[in-house]
DRENLUMGU-526510 format. One record per residue: residue in three letters; residue number from 1; x, y, z of N, C-alpha, C in turn; chain. Coordinates in steps of 0.001 Angstrom, whole numbers. Example, Ala and Ser with C-alpha at 12.3 -4.5 7.8 and 13.67 -1.06 7.14 Angstrom:
2
R resn resi    n_c1    n_c2    n_c3   ca_c1   ca_c2   ca_c3    c_c1    c_c2    c_c3 chain
R  ALA    1   13190   -5690    7800   12300   -4500    7800   13200   -3300    7800     A
R  SER    2   12850   -2250    7080   13670   -1060    7140   12900      30    7870     A
This chain:
247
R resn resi    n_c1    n_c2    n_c3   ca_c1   ca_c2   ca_c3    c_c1    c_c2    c_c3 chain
R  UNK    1  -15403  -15961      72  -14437  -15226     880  -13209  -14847      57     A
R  UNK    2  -12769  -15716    -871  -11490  -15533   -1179  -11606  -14273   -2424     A
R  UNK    3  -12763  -14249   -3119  -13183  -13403   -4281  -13344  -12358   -4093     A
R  UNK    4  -14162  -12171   -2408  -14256  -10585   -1360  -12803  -10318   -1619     A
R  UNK    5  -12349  -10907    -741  -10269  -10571    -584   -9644  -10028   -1619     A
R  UNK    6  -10052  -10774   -2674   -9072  -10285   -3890   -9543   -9046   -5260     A
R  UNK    7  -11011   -9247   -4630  -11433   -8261   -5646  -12246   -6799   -5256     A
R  UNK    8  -12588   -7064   -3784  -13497   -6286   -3129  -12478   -5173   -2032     A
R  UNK    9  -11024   -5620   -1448  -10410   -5080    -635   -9028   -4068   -1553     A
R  UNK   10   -9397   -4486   -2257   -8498   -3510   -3135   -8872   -2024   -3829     A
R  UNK   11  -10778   -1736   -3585  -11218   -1039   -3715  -11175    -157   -2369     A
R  UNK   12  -11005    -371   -1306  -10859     142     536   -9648     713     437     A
R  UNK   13   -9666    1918    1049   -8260    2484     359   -8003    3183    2265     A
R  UNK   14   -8607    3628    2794   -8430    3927    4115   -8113    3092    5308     A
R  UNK   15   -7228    3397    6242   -7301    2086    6867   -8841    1523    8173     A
R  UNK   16   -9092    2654    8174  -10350    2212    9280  -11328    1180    8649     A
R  UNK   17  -11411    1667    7443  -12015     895    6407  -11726    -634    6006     A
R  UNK   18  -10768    -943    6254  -10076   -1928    5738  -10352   -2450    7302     A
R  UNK   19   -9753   -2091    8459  -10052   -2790    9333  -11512   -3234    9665     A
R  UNK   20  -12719   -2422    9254  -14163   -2939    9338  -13744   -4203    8176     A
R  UNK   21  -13431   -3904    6909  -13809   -4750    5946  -13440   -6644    6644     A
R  UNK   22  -12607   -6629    7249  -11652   -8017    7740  -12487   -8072    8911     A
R  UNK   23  -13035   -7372    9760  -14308   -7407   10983  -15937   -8412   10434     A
R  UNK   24  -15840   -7465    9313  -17164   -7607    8686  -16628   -9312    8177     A
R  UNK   25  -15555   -9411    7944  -15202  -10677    6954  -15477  -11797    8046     A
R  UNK   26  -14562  -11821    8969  -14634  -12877   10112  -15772  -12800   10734     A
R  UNK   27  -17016  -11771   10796  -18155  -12598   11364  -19132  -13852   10195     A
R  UNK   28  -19039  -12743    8908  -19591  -13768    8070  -18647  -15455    8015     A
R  UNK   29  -17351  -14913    8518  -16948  -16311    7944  -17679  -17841    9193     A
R  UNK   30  -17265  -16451   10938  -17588  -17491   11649  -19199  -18052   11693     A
R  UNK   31  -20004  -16939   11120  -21772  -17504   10880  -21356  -18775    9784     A
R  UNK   32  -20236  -18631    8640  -20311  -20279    7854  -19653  -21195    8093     A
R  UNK   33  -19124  -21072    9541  -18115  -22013    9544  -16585  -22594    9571     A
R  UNK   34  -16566  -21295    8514  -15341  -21335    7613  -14094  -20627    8729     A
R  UNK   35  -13498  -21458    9365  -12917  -21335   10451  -11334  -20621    9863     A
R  UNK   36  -10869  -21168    8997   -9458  -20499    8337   -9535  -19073    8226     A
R  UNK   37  -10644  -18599    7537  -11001  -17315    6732  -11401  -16598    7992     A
R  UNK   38  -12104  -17173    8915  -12487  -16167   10199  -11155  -15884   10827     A
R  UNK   39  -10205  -16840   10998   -8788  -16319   12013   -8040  -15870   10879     A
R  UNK   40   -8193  -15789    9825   -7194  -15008    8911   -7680  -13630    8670     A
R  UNK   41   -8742  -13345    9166   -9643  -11801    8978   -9251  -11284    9534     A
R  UNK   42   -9414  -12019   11460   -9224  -11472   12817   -7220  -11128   12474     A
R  UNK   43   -6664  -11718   11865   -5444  -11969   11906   -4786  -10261   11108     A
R  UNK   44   -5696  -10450   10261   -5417   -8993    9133   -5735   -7856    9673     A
R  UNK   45   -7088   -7895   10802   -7369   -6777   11380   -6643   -5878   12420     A
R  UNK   46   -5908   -7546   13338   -5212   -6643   14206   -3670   -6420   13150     A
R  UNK   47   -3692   -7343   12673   -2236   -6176   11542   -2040   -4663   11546     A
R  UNK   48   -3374   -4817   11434   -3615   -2729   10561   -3825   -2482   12053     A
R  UNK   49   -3874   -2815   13125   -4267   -2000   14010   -3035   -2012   15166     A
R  UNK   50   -1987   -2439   13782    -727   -2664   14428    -466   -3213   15802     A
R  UNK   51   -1563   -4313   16111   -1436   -5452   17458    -485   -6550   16854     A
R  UNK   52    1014   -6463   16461    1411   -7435   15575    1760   -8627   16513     A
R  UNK   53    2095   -8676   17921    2050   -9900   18321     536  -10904   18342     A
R  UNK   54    -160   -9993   18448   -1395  -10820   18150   -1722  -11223   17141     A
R  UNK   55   -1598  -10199   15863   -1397  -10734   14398    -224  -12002   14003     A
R  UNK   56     472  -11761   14433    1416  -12855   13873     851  -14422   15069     A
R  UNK   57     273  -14560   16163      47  -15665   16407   -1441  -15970   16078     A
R  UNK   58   -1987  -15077   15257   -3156  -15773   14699   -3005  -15982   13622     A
R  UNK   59   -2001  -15634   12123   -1613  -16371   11824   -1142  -17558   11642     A
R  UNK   60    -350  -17781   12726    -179  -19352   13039   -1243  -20122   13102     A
R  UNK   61   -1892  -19591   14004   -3838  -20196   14340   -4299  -20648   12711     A
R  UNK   62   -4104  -19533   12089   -5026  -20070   10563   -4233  -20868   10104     A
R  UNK   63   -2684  -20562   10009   -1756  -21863    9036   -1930  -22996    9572     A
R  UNK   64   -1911  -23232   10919   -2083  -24831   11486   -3243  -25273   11159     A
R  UNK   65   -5205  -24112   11156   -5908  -24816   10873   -6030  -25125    8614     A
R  UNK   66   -5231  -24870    7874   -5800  -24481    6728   -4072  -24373    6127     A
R  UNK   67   -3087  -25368    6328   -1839  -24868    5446   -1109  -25053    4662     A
R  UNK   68   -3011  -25243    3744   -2111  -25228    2351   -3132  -23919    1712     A
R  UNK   69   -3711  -22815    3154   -4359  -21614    2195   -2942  -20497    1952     A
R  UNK   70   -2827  -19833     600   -1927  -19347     333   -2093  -17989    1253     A
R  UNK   71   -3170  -17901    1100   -3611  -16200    1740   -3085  -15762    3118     A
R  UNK   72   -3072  -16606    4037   -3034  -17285    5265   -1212  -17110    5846     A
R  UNK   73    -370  -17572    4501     837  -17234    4088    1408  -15627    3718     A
R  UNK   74     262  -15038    3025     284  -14025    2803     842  -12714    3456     A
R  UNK   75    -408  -13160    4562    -901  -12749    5614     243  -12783    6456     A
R  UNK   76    1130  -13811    6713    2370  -14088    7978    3708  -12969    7332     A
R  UNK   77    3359  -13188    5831    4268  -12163    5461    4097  -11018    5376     A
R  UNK   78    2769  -10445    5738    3063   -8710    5662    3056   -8480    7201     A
R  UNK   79    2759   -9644    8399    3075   -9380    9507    4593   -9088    9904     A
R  UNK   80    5256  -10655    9143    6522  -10364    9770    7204   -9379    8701     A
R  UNK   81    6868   -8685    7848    7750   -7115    7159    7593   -6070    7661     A
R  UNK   82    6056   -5992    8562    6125   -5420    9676    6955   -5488   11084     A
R  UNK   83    7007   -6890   11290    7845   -6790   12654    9673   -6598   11537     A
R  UNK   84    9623   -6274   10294   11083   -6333   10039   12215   -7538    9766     A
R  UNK   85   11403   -8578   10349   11762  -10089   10306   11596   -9977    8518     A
R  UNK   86   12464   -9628    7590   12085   -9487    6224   12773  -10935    5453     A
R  UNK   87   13313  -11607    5967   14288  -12995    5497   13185  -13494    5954     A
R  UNK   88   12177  -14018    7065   11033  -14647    7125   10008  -14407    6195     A
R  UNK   89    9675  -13273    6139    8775  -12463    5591    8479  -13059    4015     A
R  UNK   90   10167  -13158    3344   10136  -13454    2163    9363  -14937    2005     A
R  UNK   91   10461  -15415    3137    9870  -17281    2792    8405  -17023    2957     A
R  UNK   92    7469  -16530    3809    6445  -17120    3905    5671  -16460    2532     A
R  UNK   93    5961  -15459    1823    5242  -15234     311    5878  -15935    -720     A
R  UNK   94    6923  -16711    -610    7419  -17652   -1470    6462  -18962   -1195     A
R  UNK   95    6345  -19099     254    5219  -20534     444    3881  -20048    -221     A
R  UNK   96    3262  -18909       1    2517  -18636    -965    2045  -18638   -2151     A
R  UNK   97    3174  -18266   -2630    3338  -18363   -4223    3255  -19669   -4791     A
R  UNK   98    4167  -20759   -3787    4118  -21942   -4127    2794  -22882   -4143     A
R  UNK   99    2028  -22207   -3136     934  -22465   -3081    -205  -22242   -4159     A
R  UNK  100      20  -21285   -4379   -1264  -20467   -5835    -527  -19711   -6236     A
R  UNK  101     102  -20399   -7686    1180  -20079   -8311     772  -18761   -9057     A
R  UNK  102    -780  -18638   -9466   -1914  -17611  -10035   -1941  -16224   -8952     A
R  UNK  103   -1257  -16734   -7642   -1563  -15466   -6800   -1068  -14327   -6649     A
R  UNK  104   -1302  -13005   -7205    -790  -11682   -7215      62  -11217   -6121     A
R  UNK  105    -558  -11334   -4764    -194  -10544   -4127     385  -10606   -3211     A
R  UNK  106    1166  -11883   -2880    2159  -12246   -2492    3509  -11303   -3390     A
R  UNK  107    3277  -11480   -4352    3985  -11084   -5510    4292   -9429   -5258     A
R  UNK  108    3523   -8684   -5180    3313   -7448   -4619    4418   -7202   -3507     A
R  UNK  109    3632   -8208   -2450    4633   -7998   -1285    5911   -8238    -794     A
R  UNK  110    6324   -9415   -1954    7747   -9818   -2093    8462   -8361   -2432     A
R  UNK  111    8060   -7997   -3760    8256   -6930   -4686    8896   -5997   -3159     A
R  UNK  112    7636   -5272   -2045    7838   -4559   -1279    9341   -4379     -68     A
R  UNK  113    9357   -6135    -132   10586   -6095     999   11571   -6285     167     A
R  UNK  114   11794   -6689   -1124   12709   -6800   -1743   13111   -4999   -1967     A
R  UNK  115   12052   -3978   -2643   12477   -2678   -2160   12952   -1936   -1073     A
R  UNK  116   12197   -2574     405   13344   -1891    1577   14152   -2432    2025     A
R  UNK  117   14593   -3236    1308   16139   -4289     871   16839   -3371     227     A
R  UNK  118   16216   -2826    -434   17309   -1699   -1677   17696   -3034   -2949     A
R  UNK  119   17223   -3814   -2817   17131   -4995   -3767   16398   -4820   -5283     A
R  UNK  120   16788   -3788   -5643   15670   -2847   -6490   15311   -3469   -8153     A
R  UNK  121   16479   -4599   -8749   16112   -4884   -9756   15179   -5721   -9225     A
R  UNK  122   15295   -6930   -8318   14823   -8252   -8120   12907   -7579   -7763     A
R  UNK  123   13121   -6148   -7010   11702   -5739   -6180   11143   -5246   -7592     A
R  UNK  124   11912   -4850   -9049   11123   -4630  -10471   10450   -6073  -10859     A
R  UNK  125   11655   -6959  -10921   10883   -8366  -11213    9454   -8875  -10509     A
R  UNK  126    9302   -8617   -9700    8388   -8977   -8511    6783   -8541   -8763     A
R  UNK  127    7219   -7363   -9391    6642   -6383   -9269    5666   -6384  -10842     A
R  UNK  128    6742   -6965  -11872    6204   -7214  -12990    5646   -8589  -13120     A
R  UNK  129    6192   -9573  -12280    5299  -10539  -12017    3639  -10341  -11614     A
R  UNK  130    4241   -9173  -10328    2593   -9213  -10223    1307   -8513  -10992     A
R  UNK  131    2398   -7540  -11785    1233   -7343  -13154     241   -8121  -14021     A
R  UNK  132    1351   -9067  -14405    1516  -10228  -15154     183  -11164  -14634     A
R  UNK  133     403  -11456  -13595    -826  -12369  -12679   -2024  -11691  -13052     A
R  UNK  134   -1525   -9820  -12396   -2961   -9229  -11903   -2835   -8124  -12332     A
R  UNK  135   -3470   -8259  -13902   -3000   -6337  -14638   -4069   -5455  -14400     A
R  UNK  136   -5297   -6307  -13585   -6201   -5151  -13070   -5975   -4546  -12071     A
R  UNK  137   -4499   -4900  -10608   -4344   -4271  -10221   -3737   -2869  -10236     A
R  UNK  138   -3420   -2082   -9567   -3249    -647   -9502   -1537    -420   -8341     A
R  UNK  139   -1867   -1464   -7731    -858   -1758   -6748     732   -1482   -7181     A
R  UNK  140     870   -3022   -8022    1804   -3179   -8393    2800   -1879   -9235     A
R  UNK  141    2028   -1347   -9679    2651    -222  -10803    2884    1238  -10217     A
R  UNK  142    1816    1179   -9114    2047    2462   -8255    3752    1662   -7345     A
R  UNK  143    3904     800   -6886    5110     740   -6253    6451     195   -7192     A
R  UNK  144    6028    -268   -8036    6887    -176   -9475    7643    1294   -9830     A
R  UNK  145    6839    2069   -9482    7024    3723  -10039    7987    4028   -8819     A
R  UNK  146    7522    3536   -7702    8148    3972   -6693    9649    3506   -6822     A
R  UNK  147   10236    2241   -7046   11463    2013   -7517   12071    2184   -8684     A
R  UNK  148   11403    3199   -9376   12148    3147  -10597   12099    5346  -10505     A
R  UNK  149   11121    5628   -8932   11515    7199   -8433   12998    7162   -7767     A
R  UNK  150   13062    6054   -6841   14437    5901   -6260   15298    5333   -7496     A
R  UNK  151   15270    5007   -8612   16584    5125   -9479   16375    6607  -10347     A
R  UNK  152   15917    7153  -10133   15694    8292  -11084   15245    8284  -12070     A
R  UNK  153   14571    7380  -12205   14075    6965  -13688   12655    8201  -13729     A
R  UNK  154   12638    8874  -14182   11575   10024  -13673   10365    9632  -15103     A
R  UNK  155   10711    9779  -15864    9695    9367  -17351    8891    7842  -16965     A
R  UNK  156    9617    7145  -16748    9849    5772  -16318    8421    5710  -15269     A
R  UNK  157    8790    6370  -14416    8109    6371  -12818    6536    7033  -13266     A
R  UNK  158    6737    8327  -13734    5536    8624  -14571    4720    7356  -15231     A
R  UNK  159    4829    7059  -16498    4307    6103  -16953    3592    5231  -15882     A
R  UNK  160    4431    4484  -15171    3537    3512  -14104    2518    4123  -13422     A
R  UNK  161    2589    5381  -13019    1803    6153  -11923     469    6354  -12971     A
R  UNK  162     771    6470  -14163    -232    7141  -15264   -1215    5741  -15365     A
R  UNK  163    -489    4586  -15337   -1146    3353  -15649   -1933    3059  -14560     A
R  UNK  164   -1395    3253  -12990   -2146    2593  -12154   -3546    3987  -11726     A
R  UNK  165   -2875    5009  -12315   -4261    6167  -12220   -5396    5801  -13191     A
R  UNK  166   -4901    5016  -14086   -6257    4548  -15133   -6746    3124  -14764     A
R  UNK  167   -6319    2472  -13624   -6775    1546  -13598   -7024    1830  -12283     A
R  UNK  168   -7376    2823  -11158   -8015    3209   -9791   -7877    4235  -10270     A
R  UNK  169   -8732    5150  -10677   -8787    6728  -10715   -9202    7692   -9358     A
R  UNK  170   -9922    6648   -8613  -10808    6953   -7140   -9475    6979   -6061     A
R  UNK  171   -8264    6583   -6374   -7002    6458   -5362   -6150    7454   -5126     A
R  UNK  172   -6634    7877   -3747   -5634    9297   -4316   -4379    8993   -4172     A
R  UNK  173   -3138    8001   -4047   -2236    7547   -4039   -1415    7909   -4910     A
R  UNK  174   -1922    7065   -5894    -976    7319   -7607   -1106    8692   -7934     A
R  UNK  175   -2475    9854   -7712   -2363   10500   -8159    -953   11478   -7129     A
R  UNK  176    -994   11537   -6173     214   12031   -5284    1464   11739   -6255     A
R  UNK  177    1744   10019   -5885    3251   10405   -6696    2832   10122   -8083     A
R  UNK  178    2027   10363   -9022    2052   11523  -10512    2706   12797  -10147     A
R  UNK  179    2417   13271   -9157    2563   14491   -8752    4180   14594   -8717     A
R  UNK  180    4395   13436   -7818    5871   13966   -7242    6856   13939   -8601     A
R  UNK  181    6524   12969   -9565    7235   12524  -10941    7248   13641  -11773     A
R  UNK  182    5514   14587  -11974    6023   15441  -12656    7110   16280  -11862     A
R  UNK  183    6647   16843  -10442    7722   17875  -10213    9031   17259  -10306     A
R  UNK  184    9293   16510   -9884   11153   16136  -10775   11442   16097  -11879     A
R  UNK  185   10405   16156  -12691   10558   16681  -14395   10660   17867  -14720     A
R  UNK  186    9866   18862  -13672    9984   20429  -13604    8582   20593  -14748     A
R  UNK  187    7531   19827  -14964    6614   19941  -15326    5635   20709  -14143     A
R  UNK  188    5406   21780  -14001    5016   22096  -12362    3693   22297  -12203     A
R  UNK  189    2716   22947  -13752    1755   23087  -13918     741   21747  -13559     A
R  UNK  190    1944   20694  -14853     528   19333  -14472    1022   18839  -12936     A
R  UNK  191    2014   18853  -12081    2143   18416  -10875     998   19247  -10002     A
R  UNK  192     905   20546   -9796     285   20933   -8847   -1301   20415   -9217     A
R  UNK  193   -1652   20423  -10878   -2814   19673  -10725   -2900   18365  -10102     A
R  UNK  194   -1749   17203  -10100   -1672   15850   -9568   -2569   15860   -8331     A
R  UNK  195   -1359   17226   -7905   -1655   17103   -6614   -3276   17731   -5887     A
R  UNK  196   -3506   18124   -6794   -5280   18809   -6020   -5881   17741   -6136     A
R  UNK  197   -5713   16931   -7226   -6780   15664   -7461   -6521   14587   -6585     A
R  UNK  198   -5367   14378   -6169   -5411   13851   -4820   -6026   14401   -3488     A
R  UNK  199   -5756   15362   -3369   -6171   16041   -2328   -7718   15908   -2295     A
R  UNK  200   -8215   16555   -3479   -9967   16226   -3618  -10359   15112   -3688     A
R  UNK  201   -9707   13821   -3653   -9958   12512   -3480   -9857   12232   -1864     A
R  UNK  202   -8706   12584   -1143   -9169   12033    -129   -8190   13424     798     A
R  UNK  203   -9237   14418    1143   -8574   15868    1650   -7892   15299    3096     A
R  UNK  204   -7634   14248    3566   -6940   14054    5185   -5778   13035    4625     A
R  UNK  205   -5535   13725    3675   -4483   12776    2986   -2844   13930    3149     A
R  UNK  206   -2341   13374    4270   -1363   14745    4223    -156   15061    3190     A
R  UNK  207     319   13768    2469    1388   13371    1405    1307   14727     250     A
R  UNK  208     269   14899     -58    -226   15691   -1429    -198   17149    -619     A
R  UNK  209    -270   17503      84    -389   18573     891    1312   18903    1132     A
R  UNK  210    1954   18163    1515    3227   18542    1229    3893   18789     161     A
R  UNK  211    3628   17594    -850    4390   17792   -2258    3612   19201   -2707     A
R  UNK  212    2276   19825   -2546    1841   21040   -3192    2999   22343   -2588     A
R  UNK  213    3102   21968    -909    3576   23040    -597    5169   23069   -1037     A
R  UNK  214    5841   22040   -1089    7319   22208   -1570    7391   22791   -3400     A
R  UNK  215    6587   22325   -3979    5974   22980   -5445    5737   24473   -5555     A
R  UNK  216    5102   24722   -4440    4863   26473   -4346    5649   27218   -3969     A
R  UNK  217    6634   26446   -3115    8142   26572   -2741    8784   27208   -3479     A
R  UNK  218    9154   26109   -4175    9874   26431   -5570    9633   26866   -6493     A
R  UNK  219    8076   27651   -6392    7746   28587   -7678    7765   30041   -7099     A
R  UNK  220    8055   30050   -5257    8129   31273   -4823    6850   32073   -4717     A
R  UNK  221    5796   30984   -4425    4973   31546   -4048    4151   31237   -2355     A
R  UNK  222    5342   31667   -1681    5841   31345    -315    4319   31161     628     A
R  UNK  223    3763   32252     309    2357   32110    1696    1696   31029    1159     A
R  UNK  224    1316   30353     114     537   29474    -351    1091   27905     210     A
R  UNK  225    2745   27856      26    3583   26672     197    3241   26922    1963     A
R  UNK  226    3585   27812    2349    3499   28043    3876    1675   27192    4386     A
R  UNK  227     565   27468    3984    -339   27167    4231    -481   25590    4204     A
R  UNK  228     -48   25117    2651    -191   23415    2256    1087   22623    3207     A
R  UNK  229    1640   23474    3827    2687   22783    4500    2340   22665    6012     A
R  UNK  230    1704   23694    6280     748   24003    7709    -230   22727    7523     A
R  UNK  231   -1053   22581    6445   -1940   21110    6329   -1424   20021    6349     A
R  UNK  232      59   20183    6098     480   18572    5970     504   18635    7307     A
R  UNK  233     945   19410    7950    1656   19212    9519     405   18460   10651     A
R  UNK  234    -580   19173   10133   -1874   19477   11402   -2443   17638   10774     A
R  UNK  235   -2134   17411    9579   -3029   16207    9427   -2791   15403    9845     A
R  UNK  236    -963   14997    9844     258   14013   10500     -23   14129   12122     A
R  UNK  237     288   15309   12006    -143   15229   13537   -1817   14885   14281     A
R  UNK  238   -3150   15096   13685   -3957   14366   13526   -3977   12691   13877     A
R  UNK  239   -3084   12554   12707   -3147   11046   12522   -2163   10375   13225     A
R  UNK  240   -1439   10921   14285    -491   10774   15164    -473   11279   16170     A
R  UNK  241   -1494   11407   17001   -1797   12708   18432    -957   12032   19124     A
R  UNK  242    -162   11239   19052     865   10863   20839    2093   11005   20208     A
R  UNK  243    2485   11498   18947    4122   12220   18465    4294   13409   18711     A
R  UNK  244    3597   13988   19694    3971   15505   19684    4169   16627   18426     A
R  UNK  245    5145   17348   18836    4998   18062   17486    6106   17939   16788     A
R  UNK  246    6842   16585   16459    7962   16427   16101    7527   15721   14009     A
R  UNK  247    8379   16151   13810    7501   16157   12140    8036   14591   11539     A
């Protein structure tokens, strides 16, 4: 279970996906038994399916049965950074950490609330920790880039995005903000490519669809920006049918 988690869910890049993957996890766990790993599945699933009062008290469920599993900890902390509770949030990926001192992705997620803290050196440290642990992830360096886009570090931000595109090339994530890094360099040629290769990675991806159309924007080639901006709209809204048409 724990080897699925850490090596198998990092390849799931959609969320429907991710919610089967933690479905699929907790039946195998409850066919072995393995009672922690089944309420920490059920626990992750309703996360993503943003049921967070239910997520956060099945959490509890797994920490009381299993608490000294770090994951379990993990887990309480990307609930409560969701509910915003981010001073909890921290402690419980610090109990983590303390727990499996080897564990990445606590590390990750510290990194994360320490960024919508605006805590931005401490969310670099975090962040290079979790390299450090886990340099096969892709994670860390794509949101590395991301705090070092909010200092302007634009060369800087590149680089990371370039690293975590060679280490998930299948993500259309990194390739997006590649995208956004070159266009703040005014490199516009390789940005609008960033951005198709995201797009052809995962076309209901609306992020890349915007950054193309603000790019075409600004090269004044208005009906084209008008169209990729029409796609961002229809996809958001897609993926949001009860927001109306408010952007």
């Amino acid at each position: 279970m724990r080897d699925r988690y850490l090596y198998e869910y990092r390849w799931i890049y959609r969320k429907e996906d991710r919610i089967a993957f933690f479905e699929e996890m907790g039946e195998t766990a409850a066919a072995a038994g393995a009672l922690v790993w089944k309420t920490f599945a059920a626990a992750m699933s309703a996360w993503l399916r943003k049921d967070l009062g239910a997520a956060l008290a099945l959490c509890d469920d797994a920490i009381a049965l299993g608490p000294e599993c770090a994951h379990s900890w993990n887990g309480m902390g990307n609930v409560l950074q969701s509910l915003k509770r981010y001073d909890e949030s921290l402690a419980a990926y610090d109990k983590a950490i303390a727990l499996d001192p080897e564990y990445a992705h606590p590390w990750i997620n510290r990194g994360n609330v320490l960024k919508r803290l605006k805590r931005y050196d401490e969310a670099l440290g975090a962040y290079d920790k979790a390299i450090a642990l886990g340099p096969e992830y892709a994670r860390p360096w794509i949101n590395k880039g991301t705090v070092l886009t909010s200092q302007k570090h634009y060369d800087q931000a590149l680089s990371a995005y370039e690293r975590a595109v060679a280490l998930d090339p299948a993500y259309s994530h990194p390739w997006n903000c590649k995208g956004n890094a070159l266009q703040s360099l005014g490199r516009c040629d390789e940005a609008l490519a960033a951005y198709e290769k995201a797009i052809a990675l995962e076309p209901d991806y609306p992020d890349p669809w915007n950054g193309k159309g603000d790019l075409l924007q600004t090269l004044k080639r208005y009906d084209e920006a008008q169209a990729a901006h029409a796609k961002a709209i229809a996809l958001v809204r897609k993926s949001h049918p009860h927001e109306g048409g408010s952007r």
